[in-house]
N, C-alpha and C positions, 0 to 999 in steps of 0.2 A: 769454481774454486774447489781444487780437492780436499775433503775432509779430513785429510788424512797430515794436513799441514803441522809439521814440529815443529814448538816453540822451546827456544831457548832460556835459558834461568840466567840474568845477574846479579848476582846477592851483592846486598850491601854491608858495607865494612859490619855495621850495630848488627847484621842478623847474624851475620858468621862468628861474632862474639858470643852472640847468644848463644846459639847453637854448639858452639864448645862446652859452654856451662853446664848442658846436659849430661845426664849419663851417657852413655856409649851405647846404651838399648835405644832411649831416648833420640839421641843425635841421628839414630839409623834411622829411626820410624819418621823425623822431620825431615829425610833426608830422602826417603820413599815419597812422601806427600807432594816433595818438591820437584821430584822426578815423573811423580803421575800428573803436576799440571802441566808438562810438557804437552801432553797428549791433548789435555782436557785444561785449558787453561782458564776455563770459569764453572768451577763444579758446581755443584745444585747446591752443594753445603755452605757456599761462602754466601756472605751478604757485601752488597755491595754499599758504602757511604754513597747518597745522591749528590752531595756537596762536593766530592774531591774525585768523587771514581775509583777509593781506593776498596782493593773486595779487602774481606778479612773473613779466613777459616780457621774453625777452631776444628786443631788437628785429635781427630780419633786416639784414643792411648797417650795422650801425653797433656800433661797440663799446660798447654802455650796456643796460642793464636797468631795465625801468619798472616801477614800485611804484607796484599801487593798490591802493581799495579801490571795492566797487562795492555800491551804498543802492538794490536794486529799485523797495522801495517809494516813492524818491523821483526814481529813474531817472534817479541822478546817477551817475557816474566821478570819483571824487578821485584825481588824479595824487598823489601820498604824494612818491616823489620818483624823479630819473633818474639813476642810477648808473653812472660810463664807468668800461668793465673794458679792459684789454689785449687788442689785437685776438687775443695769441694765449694770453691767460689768461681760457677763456671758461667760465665755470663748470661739472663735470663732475655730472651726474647720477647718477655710476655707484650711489651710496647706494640709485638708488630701484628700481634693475634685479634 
């Protein structure tokens, strides 16, 4: 299977809501994230729930975390939805250390 396989993005209604709500610097930098899991559709930076298979990244420069889920065999990306967290309440991992 070539590795070079591009994955498609379909957002859902709640994330495209959200994503308005940003700034317009904001909305571009979620909007680049969304476009680079095209390429890389499970980066190193997401964690993945074991219960649901849903990953969730918290996106670089912007205070919001994106929830998706990712359909190999159909080489889609469902945006699930975009969560803004406090720039300085940014979820702690210490659980998985």
């Amino acid at each position: 299977e070539p590795a070079n396989q591009i994955y498609f993005i379909q957002k859902s209604r709640l994330a495209s809501m959200a994503q308005m709500q940003l700034t317009p610097a904001a909305q571009l930098r979620v909007q680049e994230q969304m476009d680079a899991l095209t390429a890389t559709p499970r980066p190193s930076a997401a964690v993945i729930d074991p219960d649901s298979g849903i990953l969730h990244l918290q996106l670089p420069d912007v205070p919001a975390i994106l929830d998706f889920e990712v359909a190999d065999d159909k080489r889609r990306i469902k945006i699930l939805a975009l969560r803004q967290v406090a720039a300085d309440d940014t979820p702690k991992t210490a659980d998985k250390e």
